[in-house]
TORDO-599664 format. One record per residue: x negated, y, z of N, C-alpha, C in turn; residue number from 1; residue in three letters. Coordinates in Angstrom, 3 decimals, always signed. Each point is the difference from the previous one (the first is absolute). Layout:
{{X, Y, Z}, {X, Y, Z}, {X, Y, Z}, NUM, "Ala"}
...
END
This chain:
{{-32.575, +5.350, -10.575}, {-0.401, -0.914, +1.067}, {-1.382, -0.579, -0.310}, 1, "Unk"}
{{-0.732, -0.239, +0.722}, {-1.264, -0.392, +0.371}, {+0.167, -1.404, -0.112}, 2, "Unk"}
{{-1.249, -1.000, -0.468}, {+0.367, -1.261, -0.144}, {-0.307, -0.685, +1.178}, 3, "Unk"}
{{+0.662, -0.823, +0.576}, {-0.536, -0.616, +1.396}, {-1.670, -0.743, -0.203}, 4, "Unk"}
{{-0.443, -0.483, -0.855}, {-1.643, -0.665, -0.033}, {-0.061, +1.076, -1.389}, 5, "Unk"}
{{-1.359, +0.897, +0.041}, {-0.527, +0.538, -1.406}, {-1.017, -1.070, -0.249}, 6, "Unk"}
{{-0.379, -0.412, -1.168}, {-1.074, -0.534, -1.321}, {-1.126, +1.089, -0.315}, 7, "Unk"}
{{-0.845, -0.858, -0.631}, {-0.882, +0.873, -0.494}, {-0.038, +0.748, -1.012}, 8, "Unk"}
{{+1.601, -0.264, -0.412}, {+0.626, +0.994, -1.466}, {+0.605, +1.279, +0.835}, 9, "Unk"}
{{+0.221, -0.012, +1.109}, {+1.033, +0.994, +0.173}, {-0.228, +0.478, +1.526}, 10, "Unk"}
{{-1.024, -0.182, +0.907}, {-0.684, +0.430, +0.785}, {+0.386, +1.683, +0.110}, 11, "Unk"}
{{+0.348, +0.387, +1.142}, {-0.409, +1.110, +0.447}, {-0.878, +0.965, -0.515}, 12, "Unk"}
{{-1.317, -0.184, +0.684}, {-1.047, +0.937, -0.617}, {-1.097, -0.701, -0.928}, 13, "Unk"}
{{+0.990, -0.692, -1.277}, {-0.642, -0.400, -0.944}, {-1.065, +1.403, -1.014}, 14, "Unk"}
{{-0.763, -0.551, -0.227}, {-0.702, +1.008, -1.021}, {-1.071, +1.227, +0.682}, 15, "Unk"}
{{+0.269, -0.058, +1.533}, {-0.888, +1.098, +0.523}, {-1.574, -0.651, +0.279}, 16, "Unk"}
{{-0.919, +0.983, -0.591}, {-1.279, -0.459, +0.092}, {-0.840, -0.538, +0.540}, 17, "Unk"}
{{+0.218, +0.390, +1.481}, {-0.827, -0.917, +1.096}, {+0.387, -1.067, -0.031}, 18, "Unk"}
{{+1.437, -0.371, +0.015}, {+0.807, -1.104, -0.053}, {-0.879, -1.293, -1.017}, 19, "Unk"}
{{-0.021, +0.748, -0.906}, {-0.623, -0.890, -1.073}, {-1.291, -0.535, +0.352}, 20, "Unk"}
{{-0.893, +0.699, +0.334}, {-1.541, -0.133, +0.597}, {+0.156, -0.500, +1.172}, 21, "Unk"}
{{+1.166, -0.321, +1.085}, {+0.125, -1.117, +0.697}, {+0.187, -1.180, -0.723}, 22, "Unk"}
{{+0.642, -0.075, -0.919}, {+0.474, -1.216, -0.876}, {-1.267, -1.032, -0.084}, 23, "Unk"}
{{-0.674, +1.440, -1.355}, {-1.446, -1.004, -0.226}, {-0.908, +0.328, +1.342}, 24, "Unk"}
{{-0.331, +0.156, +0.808}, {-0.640, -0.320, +1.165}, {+0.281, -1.172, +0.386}, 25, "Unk"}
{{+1.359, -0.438, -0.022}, {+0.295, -1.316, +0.822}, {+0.336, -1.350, -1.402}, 26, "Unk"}
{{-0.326, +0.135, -1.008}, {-0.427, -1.009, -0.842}, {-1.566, -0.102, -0.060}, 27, "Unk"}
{{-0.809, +1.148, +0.124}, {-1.424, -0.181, -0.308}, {-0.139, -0.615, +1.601}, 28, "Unk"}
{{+0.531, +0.497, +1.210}, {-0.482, -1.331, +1.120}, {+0.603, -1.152, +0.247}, 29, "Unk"}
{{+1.165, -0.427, -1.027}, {+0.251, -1.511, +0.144}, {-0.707, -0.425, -0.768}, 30, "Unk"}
{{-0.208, +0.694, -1.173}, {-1.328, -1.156, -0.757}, {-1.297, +0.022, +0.298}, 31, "Unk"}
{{-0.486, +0.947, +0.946}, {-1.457, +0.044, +0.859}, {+0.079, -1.211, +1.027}, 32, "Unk"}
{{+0.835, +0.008, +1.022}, {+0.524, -0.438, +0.321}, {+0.206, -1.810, -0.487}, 33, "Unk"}
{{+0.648, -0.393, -1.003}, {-0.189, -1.354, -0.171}, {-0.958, -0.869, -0.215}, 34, "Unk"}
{{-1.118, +1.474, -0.804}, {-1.294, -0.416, -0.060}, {-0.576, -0.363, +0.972}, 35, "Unk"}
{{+0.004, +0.813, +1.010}, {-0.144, +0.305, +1.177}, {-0.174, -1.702, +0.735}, 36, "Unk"}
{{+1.348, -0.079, -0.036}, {+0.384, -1.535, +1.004}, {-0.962, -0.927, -0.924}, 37, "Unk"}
{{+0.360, -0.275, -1.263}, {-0.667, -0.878, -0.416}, {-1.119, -0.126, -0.137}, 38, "Unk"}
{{-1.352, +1.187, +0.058}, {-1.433, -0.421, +0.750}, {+0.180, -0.325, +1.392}, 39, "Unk"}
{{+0.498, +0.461, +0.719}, {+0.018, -0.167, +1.381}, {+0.102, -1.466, +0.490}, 40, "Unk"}
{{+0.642, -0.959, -1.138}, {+0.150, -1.337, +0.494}, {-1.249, -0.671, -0.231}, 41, "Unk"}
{{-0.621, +0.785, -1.163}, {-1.443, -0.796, +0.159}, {-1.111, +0.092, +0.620}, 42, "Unk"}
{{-0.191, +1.072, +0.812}, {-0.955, +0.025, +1.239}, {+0.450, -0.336, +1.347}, 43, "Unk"}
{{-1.049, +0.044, +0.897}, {-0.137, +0.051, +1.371}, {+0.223, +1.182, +0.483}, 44, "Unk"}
{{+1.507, +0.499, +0.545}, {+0.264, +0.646, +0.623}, {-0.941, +0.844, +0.922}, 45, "Unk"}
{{-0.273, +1.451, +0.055}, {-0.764, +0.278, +1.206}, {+1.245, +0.316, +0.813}, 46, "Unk"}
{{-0.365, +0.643, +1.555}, {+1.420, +0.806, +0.673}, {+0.561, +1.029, -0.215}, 47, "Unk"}
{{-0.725, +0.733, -0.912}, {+0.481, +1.188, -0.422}, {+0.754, -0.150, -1.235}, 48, "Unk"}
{{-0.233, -0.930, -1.008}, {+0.674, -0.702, -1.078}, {+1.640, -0.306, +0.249}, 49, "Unk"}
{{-0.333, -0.857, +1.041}, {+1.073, -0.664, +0.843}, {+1.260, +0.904, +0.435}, 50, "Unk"}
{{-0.608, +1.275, +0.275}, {+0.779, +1.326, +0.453}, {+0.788, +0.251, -1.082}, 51, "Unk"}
{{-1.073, +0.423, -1.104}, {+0.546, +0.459, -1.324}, {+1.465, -0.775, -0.326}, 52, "Unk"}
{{-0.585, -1.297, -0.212}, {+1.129, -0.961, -0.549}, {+1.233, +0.196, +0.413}, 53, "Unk"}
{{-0.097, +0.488, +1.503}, {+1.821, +0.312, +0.387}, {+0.266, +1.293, -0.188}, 54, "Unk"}
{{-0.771, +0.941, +0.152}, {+0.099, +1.289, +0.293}, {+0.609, +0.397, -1.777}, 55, "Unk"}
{{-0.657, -0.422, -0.694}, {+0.129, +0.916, -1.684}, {+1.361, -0.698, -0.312}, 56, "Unk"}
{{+0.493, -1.553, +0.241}, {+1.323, -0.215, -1.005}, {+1.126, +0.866, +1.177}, 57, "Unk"}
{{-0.537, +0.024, +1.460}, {+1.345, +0.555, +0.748}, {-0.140, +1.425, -0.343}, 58, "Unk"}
{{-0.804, +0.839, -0.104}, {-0.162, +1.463, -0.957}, {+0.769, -0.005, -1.308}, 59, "Unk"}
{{-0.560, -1.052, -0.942}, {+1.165, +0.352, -1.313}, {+1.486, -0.277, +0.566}, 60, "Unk"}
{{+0.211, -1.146, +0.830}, {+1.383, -0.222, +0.505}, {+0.954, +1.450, -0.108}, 61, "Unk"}
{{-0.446, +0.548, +0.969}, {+0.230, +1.114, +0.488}, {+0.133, +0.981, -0.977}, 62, "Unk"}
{{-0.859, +0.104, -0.693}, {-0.162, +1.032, -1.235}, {+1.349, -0.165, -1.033}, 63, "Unk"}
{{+0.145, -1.525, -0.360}, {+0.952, -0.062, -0.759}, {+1.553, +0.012, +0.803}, 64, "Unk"}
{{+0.258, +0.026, +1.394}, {+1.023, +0.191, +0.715}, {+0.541, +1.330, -0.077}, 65, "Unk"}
{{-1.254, +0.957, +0.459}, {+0.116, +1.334, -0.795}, {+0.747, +0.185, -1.235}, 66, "Unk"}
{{-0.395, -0.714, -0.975}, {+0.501, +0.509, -1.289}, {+1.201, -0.491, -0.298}, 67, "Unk"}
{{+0.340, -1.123, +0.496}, {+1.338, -0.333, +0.277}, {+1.173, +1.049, +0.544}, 68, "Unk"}
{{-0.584, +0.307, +0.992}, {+0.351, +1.157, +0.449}, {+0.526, +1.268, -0.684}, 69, "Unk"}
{{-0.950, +0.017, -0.281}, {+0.086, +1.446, -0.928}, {+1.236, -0.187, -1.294}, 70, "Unk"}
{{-0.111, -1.238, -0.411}, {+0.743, -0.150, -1.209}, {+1.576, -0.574, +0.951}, 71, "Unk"}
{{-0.210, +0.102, +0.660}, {+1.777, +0.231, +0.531}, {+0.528, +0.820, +1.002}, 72, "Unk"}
{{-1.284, +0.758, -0.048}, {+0.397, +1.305, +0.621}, {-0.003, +0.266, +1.502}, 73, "Unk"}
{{-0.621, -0.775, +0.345}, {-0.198, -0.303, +1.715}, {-1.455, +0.807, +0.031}, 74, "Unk"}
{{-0.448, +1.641, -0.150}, {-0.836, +0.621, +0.187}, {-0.665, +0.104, +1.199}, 75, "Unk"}
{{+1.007, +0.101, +0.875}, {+0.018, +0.210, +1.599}, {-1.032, -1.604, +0.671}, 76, "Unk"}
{{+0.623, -1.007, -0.638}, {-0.169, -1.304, +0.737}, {-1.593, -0.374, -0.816}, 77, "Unk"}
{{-0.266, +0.369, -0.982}, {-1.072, -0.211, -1.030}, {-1.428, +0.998, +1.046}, 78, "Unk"}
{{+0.462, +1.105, +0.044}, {-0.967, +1.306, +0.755}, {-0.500, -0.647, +1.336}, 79, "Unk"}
{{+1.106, -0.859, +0.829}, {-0.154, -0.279, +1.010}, {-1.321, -1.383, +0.113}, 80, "Unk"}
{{+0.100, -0.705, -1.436}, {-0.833, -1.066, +0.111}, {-1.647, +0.365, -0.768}, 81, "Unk"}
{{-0.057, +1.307, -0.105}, {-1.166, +0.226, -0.949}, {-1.277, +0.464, +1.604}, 82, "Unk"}
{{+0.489, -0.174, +1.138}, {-0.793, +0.335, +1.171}, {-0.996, -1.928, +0.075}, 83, "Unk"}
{{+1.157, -0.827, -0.239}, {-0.551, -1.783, -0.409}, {-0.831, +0.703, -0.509}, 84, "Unk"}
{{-0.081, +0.013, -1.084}, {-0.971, -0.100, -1.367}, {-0.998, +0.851, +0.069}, 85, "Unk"}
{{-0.057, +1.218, +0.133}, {-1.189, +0.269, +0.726}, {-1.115, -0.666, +1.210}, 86, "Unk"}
{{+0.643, -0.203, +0.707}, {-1.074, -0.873, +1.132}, {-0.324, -1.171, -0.476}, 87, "Unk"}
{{+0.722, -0.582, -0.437}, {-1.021, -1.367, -1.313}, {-0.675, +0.736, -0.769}, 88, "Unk"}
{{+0.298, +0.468, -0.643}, {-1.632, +0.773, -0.574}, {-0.780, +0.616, +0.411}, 89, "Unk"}
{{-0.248, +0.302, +0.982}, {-0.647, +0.876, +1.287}, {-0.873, -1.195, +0.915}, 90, "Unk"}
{{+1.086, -0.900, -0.029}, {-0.763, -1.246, +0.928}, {-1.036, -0.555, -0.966}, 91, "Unk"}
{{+0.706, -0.351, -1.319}, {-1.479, -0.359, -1.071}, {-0.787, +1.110, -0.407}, 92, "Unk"}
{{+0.117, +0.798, +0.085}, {-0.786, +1.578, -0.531}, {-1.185, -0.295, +1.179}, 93, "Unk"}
{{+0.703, +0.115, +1.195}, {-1.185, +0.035, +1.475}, {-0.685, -1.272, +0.128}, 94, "Unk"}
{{+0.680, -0.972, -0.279}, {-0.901, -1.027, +0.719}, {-1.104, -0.615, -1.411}, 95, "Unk"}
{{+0.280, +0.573, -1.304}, {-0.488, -0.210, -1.035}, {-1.870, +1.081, +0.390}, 96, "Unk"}
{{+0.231, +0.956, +0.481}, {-0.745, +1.336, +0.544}, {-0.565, -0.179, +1.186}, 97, "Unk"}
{{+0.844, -0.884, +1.171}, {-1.453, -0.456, +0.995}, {+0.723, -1.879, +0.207}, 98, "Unk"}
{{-0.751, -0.234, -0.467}, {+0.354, -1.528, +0.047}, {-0.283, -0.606, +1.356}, 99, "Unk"}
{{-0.595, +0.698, +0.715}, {-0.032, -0.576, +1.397}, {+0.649, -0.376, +1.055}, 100, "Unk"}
{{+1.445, +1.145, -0.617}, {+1.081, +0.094, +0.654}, {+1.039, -1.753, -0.306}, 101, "Unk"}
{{-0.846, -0.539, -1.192}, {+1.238, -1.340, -0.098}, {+0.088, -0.557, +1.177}, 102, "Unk"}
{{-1.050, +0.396, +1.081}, {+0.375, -1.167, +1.120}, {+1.393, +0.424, +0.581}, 103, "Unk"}
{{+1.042, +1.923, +0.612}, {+1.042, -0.621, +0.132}, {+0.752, -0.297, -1.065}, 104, "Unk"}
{{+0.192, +0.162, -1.355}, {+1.311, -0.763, -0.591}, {-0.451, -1.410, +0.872}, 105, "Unk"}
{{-1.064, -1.039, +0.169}, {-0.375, -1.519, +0.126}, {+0.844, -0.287, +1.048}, 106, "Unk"}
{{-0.141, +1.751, +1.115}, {+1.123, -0.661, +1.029}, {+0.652, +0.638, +0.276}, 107, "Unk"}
{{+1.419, +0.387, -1.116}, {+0.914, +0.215, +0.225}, {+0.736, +1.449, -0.860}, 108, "Unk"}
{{-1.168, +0.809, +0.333}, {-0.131, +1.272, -0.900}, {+0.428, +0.816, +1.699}, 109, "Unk"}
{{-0.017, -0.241, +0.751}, {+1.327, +0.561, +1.654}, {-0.343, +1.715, +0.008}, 110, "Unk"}
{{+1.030, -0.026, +0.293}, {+0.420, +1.596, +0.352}, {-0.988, +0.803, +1.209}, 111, "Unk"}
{{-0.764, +0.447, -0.058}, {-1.330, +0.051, +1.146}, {-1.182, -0.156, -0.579}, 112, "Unk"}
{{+0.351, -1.075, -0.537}, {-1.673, -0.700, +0.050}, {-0.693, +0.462, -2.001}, 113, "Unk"}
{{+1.568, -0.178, -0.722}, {-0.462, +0.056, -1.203}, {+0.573, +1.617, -0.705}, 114, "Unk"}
{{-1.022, +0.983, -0.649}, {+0.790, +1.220, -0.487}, {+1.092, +0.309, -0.126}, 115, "Unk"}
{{+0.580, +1.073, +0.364}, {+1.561, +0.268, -0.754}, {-0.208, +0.270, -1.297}, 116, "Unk"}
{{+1.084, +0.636, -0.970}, {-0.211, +0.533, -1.122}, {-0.688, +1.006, -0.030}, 117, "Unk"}
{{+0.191, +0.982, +1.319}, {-0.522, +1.663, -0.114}, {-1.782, -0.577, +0.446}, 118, "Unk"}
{{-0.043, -0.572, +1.040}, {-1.300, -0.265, +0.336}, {-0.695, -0.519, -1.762}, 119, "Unk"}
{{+0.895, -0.653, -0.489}, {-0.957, -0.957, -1.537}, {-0.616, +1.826, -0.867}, 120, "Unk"}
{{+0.984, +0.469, -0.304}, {+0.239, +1.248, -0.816}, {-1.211, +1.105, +0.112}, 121, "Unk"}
{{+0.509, +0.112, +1.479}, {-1.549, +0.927, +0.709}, {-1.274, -0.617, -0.305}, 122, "Unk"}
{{-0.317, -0.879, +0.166}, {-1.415, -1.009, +0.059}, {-0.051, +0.271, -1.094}, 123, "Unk"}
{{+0.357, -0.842, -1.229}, {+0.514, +0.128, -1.592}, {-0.926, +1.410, -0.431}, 124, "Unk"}
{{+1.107, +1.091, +0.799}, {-0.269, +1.618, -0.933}, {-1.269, +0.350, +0.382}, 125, "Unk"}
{{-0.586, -0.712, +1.395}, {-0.971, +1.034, +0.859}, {-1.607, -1.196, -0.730}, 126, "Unk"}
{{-0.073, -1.362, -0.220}, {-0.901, -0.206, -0.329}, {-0.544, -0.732, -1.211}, 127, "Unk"}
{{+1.631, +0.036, -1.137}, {-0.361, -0.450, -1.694}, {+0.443, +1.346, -0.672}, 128, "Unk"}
{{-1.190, -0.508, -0.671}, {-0.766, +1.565, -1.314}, {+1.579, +0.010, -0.898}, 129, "Unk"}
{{+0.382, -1.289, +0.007}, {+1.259, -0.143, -1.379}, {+1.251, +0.157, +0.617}, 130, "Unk"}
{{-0.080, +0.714, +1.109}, {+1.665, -0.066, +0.487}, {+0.143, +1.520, +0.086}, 131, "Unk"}
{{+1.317, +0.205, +0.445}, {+0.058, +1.461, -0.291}, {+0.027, +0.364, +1.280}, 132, "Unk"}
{{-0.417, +0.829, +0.081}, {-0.444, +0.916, +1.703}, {+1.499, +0.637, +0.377}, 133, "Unk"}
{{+0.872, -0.564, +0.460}, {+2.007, -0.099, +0.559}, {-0.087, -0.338, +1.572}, 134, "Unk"}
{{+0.454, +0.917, +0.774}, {+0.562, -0.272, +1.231}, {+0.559, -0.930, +0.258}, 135, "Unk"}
{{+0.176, -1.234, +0.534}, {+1.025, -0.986, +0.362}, {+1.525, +0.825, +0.178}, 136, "Unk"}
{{+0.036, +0.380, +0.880}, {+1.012, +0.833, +0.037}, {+0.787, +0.821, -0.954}, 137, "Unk"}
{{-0.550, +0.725, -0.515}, {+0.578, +0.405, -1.654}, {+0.600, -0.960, -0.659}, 138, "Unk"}
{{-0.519, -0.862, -0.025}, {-0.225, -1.358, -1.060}, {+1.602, -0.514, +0.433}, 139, "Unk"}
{{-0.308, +0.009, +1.067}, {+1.304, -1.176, -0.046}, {+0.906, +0.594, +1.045}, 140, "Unk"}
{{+0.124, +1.277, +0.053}, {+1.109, +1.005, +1.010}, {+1.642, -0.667, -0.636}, 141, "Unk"}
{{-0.037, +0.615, -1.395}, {+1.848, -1.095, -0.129}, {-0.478, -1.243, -0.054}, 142, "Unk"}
{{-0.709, -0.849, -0.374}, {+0.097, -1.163, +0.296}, {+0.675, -0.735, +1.765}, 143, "Unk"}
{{-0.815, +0.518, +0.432}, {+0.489, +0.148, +1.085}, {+1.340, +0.558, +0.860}, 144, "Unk"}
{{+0.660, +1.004, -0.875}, {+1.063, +0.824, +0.271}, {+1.094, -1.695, +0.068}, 145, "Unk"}
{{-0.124, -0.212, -1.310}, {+0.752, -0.787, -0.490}, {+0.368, -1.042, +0.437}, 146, "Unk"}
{{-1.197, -0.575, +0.745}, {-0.142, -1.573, +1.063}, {+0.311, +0.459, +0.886}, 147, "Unk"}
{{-0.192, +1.067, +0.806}, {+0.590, +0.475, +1.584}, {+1.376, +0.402, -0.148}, 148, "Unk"}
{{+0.663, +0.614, -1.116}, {+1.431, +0.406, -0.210}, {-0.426, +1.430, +0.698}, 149, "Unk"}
{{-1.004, +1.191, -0.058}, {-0.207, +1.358, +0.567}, {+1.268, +0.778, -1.050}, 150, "Unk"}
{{-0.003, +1.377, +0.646}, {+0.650, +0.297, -0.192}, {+0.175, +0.702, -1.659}, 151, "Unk"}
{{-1.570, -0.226, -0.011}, {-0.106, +0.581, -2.141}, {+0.048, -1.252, -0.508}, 152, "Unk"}
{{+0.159, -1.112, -0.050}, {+0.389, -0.550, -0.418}, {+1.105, -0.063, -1.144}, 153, "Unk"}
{{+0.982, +0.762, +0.660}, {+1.226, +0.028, -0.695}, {+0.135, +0.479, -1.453}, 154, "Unk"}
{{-1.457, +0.701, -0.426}, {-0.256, +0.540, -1.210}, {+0.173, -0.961, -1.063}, 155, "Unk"}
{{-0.205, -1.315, +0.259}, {-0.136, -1.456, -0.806}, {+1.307, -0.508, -0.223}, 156, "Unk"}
{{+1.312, +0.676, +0.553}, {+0.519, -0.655, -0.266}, {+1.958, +0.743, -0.078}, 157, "Unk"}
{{-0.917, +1.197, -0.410}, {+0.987, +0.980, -0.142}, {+0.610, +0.575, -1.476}, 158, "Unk"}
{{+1.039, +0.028, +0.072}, {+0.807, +0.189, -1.105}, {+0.864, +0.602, -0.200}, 159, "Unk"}
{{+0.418, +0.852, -1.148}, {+1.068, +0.911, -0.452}, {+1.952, -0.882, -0.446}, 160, "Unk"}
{{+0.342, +0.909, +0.885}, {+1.240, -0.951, -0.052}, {+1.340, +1.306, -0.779}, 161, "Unk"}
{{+0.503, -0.493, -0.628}, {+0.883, +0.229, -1.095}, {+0.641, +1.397, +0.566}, 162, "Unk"}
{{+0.267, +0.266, +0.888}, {+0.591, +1.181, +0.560}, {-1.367, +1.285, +0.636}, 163, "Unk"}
{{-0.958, -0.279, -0.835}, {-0.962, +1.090, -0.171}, {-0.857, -0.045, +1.490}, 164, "Unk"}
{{+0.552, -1.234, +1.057}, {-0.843, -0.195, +1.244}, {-0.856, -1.032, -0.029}, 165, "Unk"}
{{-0.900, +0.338, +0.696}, {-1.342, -1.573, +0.140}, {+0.539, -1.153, +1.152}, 166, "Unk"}
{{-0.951, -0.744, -0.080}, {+0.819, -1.537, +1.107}, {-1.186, -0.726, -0.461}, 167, "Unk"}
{{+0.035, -0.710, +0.904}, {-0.879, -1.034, +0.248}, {+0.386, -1.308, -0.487}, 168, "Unk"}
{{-0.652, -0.852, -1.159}, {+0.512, -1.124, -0.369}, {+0.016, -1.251, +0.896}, 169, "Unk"}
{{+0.884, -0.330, -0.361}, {-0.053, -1.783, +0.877}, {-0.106, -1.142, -1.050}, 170, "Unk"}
{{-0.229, +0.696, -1.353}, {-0.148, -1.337, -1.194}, {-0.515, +0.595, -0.917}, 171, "Unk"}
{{+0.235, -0.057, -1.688}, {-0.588, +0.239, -0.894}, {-0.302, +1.883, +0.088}, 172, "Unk"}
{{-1.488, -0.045, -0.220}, {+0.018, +1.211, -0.846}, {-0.144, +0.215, -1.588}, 173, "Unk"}
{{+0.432, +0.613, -0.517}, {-0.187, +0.288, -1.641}, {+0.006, +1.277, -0.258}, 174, "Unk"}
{{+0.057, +0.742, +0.469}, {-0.416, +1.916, -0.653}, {-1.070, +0.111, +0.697}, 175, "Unk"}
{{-0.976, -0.487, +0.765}, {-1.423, +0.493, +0.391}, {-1.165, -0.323, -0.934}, 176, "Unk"}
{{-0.041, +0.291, -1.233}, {-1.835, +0.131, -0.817}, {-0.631, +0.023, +0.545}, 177, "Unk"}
{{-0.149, +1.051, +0.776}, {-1.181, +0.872, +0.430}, {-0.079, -1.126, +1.468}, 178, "Unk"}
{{+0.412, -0.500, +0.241}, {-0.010, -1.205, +1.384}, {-0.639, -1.309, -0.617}, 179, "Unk"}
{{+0.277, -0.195, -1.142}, {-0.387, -1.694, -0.776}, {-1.310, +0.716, -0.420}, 180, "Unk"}
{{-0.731, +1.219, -0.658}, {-0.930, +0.439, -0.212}, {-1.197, -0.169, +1.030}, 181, "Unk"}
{{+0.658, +0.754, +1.143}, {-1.124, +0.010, +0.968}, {+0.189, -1.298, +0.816}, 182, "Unk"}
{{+0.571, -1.120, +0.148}, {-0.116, -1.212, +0.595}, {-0.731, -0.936, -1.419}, 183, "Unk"}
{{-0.111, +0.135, -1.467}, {-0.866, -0.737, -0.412}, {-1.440, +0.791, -0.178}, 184, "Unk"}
{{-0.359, +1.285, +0.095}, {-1.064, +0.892, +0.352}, {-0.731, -0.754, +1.268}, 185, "Unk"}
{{+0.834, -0.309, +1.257}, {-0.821, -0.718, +1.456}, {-0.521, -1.815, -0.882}, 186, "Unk"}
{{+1.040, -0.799, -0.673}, {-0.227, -1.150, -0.178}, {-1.178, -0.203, -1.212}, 187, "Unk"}
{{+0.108, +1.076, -0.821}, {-1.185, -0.494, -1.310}, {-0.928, -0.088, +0.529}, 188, "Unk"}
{{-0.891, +0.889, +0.661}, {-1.103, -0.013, +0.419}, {-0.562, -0.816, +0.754}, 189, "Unk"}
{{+1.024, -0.362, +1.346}, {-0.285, -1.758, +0.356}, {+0.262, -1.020, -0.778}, 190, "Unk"}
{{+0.542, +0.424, -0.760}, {+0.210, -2.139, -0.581}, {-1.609, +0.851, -0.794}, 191, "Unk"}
{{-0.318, +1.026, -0.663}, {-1.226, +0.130, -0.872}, {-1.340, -0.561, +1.065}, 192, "Unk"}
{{+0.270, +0.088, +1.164}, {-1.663, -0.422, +1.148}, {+0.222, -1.384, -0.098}, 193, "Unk"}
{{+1.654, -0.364, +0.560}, {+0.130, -1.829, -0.390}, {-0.649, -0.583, -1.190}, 194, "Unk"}
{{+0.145, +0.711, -0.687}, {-0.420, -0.694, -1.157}, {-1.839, -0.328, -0.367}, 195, "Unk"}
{{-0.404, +1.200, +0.804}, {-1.499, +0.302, -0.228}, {-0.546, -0.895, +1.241}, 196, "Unk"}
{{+0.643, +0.022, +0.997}, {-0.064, -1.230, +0.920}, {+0.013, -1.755, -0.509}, 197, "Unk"}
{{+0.468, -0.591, -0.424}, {-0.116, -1.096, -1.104}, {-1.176, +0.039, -0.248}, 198, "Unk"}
{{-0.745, +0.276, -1.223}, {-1.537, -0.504, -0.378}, {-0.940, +0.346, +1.001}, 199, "Unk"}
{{+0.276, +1.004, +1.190}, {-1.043, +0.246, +0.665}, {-0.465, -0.862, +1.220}, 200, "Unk"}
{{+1.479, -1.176, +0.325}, {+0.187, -0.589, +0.780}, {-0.778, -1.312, -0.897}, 201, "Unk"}
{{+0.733, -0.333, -0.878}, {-0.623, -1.645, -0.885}, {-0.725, +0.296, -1.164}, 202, "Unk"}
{{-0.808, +1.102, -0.128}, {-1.046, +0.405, -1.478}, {-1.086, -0.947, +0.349}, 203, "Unk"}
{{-0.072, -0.450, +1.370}, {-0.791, -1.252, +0.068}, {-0.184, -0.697, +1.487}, 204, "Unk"}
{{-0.408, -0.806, +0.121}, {+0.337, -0.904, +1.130}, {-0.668, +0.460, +1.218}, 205, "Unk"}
{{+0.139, +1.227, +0.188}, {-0.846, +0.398, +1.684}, {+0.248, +1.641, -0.598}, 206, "Unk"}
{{+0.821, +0.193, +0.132}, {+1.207, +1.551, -0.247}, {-1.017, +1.320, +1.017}, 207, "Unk"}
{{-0.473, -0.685, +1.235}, {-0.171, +1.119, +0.744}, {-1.330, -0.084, +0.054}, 208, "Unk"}
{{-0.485, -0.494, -0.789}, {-2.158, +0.493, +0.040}, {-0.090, +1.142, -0.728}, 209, "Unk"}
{{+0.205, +1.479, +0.777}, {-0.140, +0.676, -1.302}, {-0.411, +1.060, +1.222}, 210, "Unk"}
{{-0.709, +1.448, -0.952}, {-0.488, +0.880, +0.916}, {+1.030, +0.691, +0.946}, 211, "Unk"}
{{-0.084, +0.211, +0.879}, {+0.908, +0.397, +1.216}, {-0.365, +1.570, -0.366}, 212, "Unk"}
{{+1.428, +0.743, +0.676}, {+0.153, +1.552, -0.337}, {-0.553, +0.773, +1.482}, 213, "Unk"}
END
């Protein structure tokens, strides 16, 4: 029998590698991160600062909900929240890249008026030297599967059941590796921009005077 709450002694997919490099990813951005807050109280806020401040602790939020996740085996429900966590880093990735855009987060961030994720992504690939040249679409095709409930979806959350047939879980998974692998493969790399986001936002008190791409 399976224990109803696993620990960090006895976790599921304890010991697998990515796993781990999520671990320290998300200690090296709570302590960026505290640093973080605590210059932040000693300047004058700009609006793009202001952004940061909510945008990066509700990103780690998220990040560590994930890992919660993962360590009790809720793969399915963890996959589903890593579409969050991307667009917070996407929203600070972009508006860090044209700062002009802070005026809509100022009002509101609205659906129309302010980028989607795919619109941030495209802009992103098509006019910074440091991003990687990715289709929106590619990028975030299961992400998307996953938030609409399409019909591939079901790949996330499928499982081998004792009589040699597959089924679809409605709770814990624990025999998918290769599922906890490639869901901390999507999360390292964002919490790794979150993190590079931090000093680039407060390395000093006017974040966005810098050469435009």
């Amino acid at each position: 029998m399976s224990p109803v709450i696993f620990t960090p002694d006895n976790e599921p997919y304890l010991g697998r590698t990515l796993l781990l490099h999520f671990d320290q990813m998300i200690v090296s951005c709570m302590e960026q991160n505290a640093q973080t807050a605590k210059n932040s109280h000693n300047i004058k806020l700009t609006d793009s600062q202001k952004m940061a401040c909510q945008v990066i602790p509700q990103a780690i939020s998220i990040a560590l909900s994930i890992r919660e996740l993962i360590r009790q085996g809720y793969l399915f429900g963890a996959y589903v929240l890593v579409r969050s966590l991307v667009e917070r880093a996407m929203i600070l990735f972009y508006l860090y890249h044209f700062p002009e855009e802070i005026v809509h987060w100022n009002n509101g961030w609205k659906q129309g008026e302010a980028p989607g994720l795919s619109a941030m992504i495209d802009r992103i690939s098509k006019n910074s030297a440091d991003a990687p040249k990715t289709r929106a679409s590619d990028m975030l095709k299961g992400m998307n599967s996953l938030l609409h409930a399409k019909p591939d979806s079901g790949y996330y959350n499928l499982v081998s059941l004792d009589d040699s047939r597959v089924g679809f879980a409605a709770s814990k998974i624990l025999n998918r590796p290769e599922l906890c692998d490639e869901l901390c493969a999507d999360v390292v790399p964002t919490l790794a921009m979150i993190y590079g986001m931090m000093p680039a936002y407060f390395q000093t008190n006017e974040p966005n005077k810098r050469k435009k791409h």
